[in-house]
Residue frames relative to the residue before (quaternion, step in Angstrom):
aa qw qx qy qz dx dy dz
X 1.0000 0.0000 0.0000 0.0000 0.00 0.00 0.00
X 0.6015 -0.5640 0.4991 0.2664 3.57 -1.29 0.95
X 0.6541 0.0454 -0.0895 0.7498 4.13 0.70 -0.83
X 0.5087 -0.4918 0.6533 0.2693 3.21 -2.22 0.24
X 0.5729 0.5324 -0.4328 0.4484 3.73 0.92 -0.79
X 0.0031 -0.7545 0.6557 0.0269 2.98 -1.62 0.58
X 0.6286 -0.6846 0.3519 0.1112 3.46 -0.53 2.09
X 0.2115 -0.6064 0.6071 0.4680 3.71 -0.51 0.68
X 0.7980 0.2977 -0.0347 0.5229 3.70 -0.01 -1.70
X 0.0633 0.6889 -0.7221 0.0052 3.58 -1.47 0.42
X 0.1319 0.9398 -0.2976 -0.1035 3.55 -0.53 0.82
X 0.2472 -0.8770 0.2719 0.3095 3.13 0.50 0.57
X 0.5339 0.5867 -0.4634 0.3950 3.46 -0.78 0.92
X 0.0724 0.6494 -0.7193 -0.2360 4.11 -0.64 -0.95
X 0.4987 0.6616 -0.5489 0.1111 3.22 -0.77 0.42
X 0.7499 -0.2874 0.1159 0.5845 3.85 -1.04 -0.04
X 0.6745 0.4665 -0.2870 0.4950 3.91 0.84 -1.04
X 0.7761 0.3422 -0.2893 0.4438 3.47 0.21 -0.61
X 0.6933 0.5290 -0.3111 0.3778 3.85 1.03 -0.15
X 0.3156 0.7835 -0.2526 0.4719 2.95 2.38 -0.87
X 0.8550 0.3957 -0.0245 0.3343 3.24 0.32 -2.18
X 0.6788 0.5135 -0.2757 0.4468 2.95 1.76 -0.40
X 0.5022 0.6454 -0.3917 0.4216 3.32 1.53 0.11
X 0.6490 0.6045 -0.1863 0.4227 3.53 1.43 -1.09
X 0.5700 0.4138 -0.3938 0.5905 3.22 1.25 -1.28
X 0.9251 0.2868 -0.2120 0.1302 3.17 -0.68 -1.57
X 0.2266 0.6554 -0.4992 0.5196 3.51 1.91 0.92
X 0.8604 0.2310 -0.1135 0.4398 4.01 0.45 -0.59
X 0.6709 -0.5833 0.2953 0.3500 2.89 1.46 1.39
X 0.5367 0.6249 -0.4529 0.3411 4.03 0.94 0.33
X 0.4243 -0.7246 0.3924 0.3754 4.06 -0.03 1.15
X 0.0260 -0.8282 0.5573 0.0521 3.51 -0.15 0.30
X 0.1454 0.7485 -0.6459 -0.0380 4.14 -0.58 0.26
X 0.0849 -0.7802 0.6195 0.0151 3.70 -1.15 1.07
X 0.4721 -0.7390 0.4663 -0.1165 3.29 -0.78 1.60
X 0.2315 0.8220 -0.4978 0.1511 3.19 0.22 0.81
X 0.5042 -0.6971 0.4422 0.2536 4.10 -1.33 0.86
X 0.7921 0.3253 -0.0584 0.5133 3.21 1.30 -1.43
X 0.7647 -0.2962 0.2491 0.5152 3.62 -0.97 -0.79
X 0.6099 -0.5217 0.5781 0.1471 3.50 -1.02 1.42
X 0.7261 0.3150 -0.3470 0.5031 3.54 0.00 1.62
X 0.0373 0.7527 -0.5321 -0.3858 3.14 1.66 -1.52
X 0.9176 -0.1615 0.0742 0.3556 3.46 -1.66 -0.89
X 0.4992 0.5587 -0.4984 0.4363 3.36 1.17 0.98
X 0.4969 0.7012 -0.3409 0.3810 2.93 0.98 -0.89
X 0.8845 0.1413 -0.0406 0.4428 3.04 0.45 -1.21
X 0.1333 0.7449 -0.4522 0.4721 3.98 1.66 1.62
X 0.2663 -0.7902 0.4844 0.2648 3.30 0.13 0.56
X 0.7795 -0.0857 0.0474 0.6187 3.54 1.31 -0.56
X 0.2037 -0.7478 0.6317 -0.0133 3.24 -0.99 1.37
X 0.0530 -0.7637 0.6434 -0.0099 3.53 0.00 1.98
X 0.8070 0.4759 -0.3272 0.1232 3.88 0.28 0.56
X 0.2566 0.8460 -0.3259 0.3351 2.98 2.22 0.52
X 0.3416 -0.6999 0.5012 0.3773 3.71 -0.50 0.49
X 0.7522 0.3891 -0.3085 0.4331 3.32 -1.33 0.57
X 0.7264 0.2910 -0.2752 0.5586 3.82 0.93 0.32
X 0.1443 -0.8588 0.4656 0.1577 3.06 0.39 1.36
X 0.6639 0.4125 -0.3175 0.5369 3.96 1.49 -0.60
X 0.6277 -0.4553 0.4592 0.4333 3.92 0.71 0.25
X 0.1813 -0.6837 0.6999 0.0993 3.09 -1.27 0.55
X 0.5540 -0.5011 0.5176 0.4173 3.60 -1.69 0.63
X 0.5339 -0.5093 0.5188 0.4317 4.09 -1.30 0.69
X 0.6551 0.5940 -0.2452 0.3975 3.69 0.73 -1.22
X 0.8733 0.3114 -0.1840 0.3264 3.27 0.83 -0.64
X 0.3162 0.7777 -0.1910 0.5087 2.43 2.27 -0.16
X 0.7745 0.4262 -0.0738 0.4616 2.91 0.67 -1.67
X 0.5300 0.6494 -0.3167 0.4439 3.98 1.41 -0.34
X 0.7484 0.5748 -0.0468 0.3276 2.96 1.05 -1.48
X 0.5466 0.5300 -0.1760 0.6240 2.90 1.67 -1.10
X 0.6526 0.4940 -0.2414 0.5213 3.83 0.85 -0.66
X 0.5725 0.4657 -0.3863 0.5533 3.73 0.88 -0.66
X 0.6587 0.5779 -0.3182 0.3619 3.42 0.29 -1.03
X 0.7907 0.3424 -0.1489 0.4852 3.08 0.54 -1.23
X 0.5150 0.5153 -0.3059 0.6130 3.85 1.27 -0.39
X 0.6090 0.4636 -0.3737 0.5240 4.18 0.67 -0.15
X 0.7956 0.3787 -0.2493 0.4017 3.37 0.62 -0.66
X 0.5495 -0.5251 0.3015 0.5757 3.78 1.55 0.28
X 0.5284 0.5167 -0.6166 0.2713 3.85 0.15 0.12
X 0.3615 -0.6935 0.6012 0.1642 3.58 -1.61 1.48
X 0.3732 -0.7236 0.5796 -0.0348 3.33 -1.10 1.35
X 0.2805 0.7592 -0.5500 0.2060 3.83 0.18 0.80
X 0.4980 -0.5399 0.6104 0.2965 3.43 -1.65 1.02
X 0.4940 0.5586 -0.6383 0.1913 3.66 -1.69 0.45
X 0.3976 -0.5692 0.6784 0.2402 3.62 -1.73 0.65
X 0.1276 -0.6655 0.7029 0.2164 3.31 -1.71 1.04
X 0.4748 -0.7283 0.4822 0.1079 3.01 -1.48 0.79
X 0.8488 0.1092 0.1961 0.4788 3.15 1.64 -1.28
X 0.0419 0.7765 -0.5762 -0.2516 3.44 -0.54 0.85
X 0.0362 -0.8070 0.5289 0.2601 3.40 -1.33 0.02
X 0.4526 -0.7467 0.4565 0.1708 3.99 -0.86 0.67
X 0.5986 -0.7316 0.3045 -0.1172 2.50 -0.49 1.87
X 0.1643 -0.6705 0.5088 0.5144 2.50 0.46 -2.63
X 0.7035 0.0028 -0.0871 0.7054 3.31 0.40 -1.34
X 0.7871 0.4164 -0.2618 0.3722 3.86 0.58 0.07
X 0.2843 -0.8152 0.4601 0.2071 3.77 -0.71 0.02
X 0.2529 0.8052 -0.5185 -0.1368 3.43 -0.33 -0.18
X 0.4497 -0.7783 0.4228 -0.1155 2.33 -1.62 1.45
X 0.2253 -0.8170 0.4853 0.2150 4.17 0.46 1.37
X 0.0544 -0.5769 0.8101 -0.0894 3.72 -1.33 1.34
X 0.9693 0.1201 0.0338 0.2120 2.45 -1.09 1.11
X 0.4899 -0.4969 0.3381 0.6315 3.23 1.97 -0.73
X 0.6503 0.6339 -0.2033 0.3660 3.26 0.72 -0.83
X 0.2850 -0.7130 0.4744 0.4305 4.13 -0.33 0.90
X 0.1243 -0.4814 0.8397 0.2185 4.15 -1.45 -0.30
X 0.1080 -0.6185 0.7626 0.1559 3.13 -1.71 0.72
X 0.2894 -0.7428 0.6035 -0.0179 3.28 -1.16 1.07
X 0.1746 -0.5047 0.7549 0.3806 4.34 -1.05 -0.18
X 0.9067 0.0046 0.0086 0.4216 3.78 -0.03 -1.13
X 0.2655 -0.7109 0.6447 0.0923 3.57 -1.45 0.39
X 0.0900 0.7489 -0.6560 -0.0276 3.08 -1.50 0.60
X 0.3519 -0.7822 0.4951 0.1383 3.01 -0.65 1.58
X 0.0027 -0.8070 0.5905 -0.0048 3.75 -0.82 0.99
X 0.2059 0.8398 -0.5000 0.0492 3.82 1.00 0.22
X 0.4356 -0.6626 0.4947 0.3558 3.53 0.98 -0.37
X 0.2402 -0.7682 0.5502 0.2223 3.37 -1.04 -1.04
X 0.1707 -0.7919 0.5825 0.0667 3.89 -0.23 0.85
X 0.6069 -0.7336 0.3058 -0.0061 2.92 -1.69 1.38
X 0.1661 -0.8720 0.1984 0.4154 3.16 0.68 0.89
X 0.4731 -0.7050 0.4332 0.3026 3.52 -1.64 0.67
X 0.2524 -0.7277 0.5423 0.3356 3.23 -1.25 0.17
X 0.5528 -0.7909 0.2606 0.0305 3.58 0.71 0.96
X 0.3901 0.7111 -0.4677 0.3512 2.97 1.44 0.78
X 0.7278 -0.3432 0.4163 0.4233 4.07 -1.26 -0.35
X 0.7622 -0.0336 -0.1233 0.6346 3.85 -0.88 1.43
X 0.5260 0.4776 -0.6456 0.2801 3.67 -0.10 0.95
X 0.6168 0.4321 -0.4076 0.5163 3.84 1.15 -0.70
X 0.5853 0.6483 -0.3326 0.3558 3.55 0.95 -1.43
X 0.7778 0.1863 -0.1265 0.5868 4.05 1.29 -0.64
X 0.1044 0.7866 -0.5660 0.2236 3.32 0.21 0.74
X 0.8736 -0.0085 -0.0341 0.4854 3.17 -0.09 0.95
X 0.6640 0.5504 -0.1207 0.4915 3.19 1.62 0.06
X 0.5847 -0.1383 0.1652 0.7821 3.15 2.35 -0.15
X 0.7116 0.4239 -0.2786 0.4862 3.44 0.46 -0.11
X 0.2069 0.7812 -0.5843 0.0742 3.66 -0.48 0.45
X 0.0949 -0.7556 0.6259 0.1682 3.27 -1.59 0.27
X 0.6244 0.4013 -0.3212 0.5881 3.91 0.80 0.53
X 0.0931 -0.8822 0.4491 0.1063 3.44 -0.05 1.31
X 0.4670 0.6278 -0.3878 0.4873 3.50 1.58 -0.11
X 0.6418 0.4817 -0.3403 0.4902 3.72 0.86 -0.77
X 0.9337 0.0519 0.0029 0.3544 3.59 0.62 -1.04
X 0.2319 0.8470 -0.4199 0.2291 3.29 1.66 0.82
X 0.6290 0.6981 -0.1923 0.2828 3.05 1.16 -1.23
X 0.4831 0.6573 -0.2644 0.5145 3.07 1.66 -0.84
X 0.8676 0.1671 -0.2472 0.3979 3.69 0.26 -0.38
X 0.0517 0.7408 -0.6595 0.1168 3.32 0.73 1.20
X 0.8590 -0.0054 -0.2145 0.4649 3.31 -1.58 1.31
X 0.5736 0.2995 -0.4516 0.6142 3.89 0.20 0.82
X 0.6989 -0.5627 0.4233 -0.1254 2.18 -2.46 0.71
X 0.0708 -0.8572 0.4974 0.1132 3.96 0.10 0.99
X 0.3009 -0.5600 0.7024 0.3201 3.11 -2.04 -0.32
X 0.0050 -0.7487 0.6568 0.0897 3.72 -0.32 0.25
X 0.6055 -0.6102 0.5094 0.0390 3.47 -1.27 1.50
X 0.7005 0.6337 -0.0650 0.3216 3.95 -0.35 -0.13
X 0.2359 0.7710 -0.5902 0.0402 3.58 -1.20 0.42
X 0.3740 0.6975 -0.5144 0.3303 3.25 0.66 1.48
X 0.7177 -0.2856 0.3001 0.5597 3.36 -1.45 -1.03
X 0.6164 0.4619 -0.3473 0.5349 3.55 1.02 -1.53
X 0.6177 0.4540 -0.5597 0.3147 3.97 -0.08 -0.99
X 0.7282 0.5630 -0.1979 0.3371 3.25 0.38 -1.71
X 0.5637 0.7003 -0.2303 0.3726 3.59 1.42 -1.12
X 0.8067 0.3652 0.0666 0.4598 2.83 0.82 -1.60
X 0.4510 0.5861 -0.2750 0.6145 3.56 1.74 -0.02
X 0.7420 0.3852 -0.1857 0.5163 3.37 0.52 -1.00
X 0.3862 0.5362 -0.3592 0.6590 3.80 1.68 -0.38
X 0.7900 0.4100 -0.3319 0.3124 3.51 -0.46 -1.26
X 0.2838 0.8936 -0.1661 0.3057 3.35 1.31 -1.04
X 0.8481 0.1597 -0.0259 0.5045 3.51 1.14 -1.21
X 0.6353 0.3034 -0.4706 0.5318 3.00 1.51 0.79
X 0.5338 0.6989 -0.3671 0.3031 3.41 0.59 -0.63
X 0.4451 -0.5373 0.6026 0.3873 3.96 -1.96 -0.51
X 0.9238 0.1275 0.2765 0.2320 2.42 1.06 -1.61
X 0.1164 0.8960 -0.4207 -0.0814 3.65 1.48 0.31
X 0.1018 0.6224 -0.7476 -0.2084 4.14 -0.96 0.05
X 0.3611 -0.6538 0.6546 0.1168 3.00 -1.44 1.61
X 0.1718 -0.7991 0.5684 0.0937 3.68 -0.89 1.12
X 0.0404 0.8275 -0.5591 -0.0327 4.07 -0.10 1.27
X 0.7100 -0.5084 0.4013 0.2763 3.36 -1.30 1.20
X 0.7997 -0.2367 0.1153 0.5396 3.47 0.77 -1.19
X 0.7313 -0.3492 0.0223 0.5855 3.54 0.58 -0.36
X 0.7152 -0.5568 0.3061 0.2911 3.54 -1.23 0.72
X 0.1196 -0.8246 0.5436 0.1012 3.49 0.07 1.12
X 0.5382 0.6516 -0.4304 0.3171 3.99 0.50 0.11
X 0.8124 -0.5088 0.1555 0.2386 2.97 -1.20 1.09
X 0.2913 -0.8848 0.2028 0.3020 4.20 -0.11 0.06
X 0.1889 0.5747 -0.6666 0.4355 2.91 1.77 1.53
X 0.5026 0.6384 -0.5087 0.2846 3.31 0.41 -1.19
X 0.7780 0.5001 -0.1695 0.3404 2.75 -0.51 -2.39
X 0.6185 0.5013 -0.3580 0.4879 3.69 0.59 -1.13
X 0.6696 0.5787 -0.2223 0.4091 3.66 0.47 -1.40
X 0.7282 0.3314 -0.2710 0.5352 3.69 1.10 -0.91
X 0.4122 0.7807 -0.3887 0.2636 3.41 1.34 -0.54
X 0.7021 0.5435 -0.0490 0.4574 3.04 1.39 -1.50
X 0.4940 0.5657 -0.2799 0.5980 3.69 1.52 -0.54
X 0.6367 0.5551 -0.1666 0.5086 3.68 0.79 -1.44
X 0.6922 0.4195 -0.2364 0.5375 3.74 0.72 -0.95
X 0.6816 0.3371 -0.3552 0.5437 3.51 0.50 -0.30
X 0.5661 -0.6403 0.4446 0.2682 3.46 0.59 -0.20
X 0.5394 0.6379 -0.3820 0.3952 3.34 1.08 0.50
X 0.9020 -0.0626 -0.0720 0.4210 3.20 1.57 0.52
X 0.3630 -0.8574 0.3646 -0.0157 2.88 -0.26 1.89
X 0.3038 -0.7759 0.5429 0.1049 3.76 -0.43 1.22
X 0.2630 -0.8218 0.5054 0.0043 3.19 -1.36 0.70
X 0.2185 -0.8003 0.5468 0.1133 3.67 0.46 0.69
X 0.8552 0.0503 0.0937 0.5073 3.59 -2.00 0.33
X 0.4117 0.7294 -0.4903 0.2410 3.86 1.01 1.37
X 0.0851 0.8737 -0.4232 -0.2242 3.72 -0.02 0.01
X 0.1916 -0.8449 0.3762 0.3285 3.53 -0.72 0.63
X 0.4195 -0.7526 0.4849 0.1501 3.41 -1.20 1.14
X 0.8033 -0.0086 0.0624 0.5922 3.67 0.58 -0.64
X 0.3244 -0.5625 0.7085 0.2764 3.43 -1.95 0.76
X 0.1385 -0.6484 0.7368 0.1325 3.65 -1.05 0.18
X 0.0696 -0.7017 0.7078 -0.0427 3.43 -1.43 0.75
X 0.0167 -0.7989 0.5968 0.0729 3.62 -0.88 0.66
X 0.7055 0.1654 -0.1731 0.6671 3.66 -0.47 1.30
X 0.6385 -0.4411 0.3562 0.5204 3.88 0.47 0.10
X 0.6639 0.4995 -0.2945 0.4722 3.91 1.18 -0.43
X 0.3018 -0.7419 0.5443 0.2496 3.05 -1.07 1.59
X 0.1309 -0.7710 0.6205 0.0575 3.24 -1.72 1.20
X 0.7316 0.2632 -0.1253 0.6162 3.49 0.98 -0.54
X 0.2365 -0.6771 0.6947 0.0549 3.06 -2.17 0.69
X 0.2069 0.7935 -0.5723 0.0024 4.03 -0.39 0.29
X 0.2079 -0.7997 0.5376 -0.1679 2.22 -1.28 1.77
X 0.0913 -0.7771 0.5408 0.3088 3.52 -0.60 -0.42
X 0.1702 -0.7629 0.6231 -0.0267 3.26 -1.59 1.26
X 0.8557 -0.2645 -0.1342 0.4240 3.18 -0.84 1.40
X 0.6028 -0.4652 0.0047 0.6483 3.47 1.37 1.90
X 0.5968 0.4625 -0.5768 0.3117 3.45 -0.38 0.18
X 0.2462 -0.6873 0.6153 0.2972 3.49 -1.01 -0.17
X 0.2458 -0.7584 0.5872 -0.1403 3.14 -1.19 1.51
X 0.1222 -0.7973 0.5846 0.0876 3.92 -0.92 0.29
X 0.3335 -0.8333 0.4337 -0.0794 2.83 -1.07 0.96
X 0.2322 -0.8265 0.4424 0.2592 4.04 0.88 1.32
X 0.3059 0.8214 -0.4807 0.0261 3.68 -1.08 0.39
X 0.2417 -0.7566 0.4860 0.3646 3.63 -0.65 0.60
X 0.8956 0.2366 -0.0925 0.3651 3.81 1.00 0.09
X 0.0213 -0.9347 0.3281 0.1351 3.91 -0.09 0.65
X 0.1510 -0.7984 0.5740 0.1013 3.85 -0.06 1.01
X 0.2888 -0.6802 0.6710 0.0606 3.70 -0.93 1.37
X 0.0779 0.6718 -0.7136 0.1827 4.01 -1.05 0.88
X 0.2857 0.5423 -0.6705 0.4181 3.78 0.09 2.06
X 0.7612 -0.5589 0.2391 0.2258 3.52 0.41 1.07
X 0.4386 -0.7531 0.4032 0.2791 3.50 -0.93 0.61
X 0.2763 -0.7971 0.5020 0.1906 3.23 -1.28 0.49
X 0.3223 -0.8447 0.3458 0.2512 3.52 0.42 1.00
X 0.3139 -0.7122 0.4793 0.4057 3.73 -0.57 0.29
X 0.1129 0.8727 -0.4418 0.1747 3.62 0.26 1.00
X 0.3323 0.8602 -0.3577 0.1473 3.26 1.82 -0.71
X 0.6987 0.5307 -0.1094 0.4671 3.27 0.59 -1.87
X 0.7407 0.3233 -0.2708 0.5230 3.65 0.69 -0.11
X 0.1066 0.7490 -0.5918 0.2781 3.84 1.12 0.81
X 0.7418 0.4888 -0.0968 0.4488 3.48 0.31 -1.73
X 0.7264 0.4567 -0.3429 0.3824 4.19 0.65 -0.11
X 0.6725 -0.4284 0.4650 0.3847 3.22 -1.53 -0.36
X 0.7468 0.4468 -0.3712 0.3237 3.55 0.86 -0.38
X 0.7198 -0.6220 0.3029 0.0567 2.57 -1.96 1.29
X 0.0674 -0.7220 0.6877 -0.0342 3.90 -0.37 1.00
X 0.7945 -0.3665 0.4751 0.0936 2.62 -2.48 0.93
X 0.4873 -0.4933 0.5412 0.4758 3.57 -1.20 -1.04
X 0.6398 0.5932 -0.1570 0.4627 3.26 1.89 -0.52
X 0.0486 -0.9386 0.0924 0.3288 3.14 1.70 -0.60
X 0.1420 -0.7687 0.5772 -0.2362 2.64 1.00 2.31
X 0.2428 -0.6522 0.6102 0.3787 3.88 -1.09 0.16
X 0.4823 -0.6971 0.5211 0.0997 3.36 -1.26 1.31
X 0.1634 -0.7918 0.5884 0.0129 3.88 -0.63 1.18
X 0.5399 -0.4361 0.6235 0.3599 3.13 -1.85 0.29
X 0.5138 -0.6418 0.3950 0.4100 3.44 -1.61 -0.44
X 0.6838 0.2725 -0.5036 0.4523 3.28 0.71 1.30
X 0.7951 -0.5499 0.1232 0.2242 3.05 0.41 1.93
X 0.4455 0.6957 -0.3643 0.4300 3.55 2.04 0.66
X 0.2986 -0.8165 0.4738 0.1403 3.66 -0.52 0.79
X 0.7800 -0.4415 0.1836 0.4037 3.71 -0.80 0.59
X 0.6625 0.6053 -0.0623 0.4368 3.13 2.22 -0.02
X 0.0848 -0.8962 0.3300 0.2841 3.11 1.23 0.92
X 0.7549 0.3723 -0.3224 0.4330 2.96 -1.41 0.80
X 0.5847 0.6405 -0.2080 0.4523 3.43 1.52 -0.38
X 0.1391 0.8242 -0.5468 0.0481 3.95 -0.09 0.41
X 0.0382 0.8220 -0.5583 0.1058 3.50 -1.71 0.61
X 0.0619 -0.8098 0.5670 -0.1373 3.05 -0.17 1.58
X 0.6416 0.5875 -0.4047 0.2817 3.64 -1.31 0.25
X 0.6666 -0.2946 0.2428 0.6403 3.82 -0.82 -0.46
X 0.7786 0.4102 -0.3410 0.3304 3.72 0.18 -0.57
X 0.7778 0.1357 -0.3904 0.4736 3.37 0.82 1.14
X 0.8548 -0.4117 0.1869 0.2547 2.27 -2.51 1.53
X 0.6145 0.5200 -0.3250 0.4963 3.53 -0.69 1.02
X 0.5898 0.7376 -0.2281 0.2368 3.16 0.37 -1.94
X 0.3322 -0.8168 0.4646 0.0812 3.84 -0.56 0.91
X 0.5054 -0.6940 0.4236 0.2889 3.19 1.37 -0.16
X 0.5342 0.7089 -0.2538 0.3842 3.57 0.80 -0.67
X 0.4212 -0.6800 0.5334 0.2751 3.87 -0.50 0.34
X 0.6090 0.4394 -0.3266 0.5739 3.85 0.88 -1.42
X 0.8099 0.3896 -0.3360 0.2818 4.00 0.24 -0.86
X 0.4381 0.7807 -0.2159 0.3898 3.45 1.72 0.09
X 0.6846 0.4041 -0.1076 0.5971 2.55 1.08 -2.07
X 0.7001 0.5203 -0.3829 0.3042 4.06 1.09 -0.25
X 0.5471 0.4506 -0.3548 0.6098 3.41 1.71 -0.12
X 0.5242 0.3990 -0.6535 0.3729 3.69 0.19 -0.22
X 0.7990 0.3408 -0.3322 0.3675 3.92 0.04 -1.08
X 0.3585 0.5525 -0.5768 0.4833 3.69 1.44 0.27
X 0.9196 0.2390 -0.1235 0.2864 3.18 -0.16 -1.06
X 0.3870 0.6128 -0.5001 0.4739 3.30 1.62 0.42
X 0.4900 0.5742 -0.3771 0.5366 4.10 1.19 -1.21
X 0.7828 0.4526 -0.2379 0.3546 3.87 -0.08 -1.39
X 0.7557 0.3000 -0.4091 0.4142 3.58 1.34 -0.47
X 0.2445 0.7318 -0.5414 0.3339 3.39 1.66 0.10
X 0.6903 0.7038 -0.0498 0.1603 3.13 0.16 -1.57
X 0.6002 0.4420 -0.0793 0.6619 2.53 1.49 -1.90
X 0.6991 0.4823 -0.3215 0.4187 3.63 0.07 -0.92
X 0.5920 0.6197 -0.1774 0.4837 3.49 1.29 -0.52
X 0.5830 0.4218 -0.1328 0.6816 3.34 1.28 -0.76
X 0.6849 0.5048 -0.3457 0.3957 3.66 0.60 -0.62
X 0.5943 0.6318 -0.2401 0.4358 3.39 1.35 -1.21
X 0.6387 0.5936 -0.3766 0.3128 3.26 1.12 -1.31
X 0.7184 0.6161 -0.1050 0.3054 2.64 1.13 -1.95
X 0.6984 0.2066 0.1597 0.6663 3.96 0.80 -1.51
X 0.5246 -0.7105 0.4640 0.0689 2.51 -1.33 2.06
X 0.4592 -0.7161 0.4044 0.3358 3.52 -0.71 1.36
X 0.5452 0.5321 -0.5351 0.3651 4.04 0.56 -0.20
X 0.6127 0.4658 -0.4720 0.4299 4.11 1.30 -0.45
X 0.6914 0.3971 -0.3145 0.5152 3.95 0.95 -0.45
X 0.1653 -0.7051 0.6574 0.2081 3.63 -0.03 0.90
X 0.4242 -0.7122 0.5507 0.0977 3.78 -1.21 0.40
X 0.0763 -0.7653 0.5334 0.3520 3.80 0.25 0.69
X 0.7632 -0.4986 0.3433 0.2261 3.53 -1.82 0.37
């Protein structure tokens, strides 16, 4: 081994779930280090406003949101380091875990990568991100009470979340690549949104550009069955499906979806013992920031537990403890 120390907890992510969990472990004195590639918060971090978080009754910046939650957990001894894992590997009573190239030995893991939405990659969709652009329509529908969307899509989630949007909006034009592949409660269900006139479907539509005027997105152009067509709007919510960060676990034993969420027991242990994973990147998962940050300490309680059971089991001079 590369260090003699061996980590109770190593997690790999920073984000609401994994910073959550690091408050719990390292409140009870359990060494905990979380590993993360991108920005220490993940896709809050970088929300321009998170109006559904309990306890902020005016919203709170994602960014600042997403500090705080990190202080917290950084006060109580959890180590915060940049690095990509590549790999878990099973031990038994240990894990080890490749940063960077490099092994981490671990007793437990908890995988918290999250999962990012996929894009459809056209001009002014990164440029508004959170500024007109959205992809979570429960987090940020509200925002367009009495105005007008473009909603992206022709799935379950497109349709899902259209028919969500629905009660704040005038007006939604739903813009589908080619033809609506979502289920036909759905479809029935939006059918009825469409009859009243609160939303107009688009067939064989693609969208080509966000337009913004003053930094505010007003326009969409698209083209629909070759012509090129525009589309007024004060707001645009993309729903083409998620892309889990799951990559880095291609090569293990753990278990994925059809979706390739990683699938858990019901205390948040994967097909890997000793392994755990809470947040958007597993099967189940609500998407939701408050429901994240409740499985990280679900599953921060469950590796307590585990690690507890480990002790019983294997003399603590084989599990060196880091300091």
């Amino acid at each position: 081994m590369a260090d003699s120390i061996v980590k109770d907890v190593v997690m790999i992510g920073a984000g609401p779930s994994a910073l959550a969990a690091a408050v719990y472990t390292t409140r009870e004195n359990i060494s905990t280090v979380l590993y993360e590639k991108g920005v220490i918060g993940g896709m809050a971090a970088i929300t321009d406003k998170v109006d559904n978080y309990p306890g902020f009754p005016e919203g709170i910046e994602g960014m600042r949101l997403a500090s705080q939650l990190q202080a917290q957990a950084e006060r109580f001894g959890a180590e915060i380091e940049f690095g990509e894992v590549s790999e878990i590997k099973d031990n038994g009573d240990t894990k080890t875990v490749t940063v960077d190239g490099k092994p981490v030995e671990a007793k437990a893991v908890l995988i918290a990568t999250g999962s990012d939405y996929n894009k459809i990659n056209v001009p002014g969709e990164a440029e508004y991100f959170g500024r007109g652009v959205h992809y979570c329509a429960t987090c940020d529908g509200a925002f367009y009470r009495d105005k007008k969307l473009v909603v992206v899509g022709g799935g379950n989630s497109a349709l899902q979340e259209t028919i969500f949007l629905t009660r704040f909006t005038t007006h939604i034009d739903l813009l589908v690549r080619s033809t609506i592949k979502a289920s036909d409660v759905l479809q029935r269900e939006l059918q009825a949104h469409v009859d009243a006139g609160r939303v107009t479907v688009h067939l064989n539509t693609t969208t080509d550009e966000i337009v913004a005027e003053d930094g505010k997105v007003n326009k969409v152009k698209a083209t629909k069955d070759g012509q090129p067509v525009e589309f007024d709007t004060d707001g645009v919510f993309v729903f083409v499906g998620l892309n889990p960060n799951t990559g880095f676990l291609a090569s293990s034993a753990i278990e994925l979806d059809e979706n390739r969420l990683i699938k858990t027991d019901n205390n948040l242990q994967t097909s890997m013992k000793g392994v755990f994973a809470s947040g958007d990147v597993r099967s189940g998962a609500t998407m939701q920031i408050a429901s994240a940050v409740g499985e990280g300490a679900s599953a921060a309680l469950a590796i307590r537990e585990y690690l507890d059971g480990l002790r019983q089991h294997v003399p603590e001079r084989m599990l060196p403890t880091a300091e």
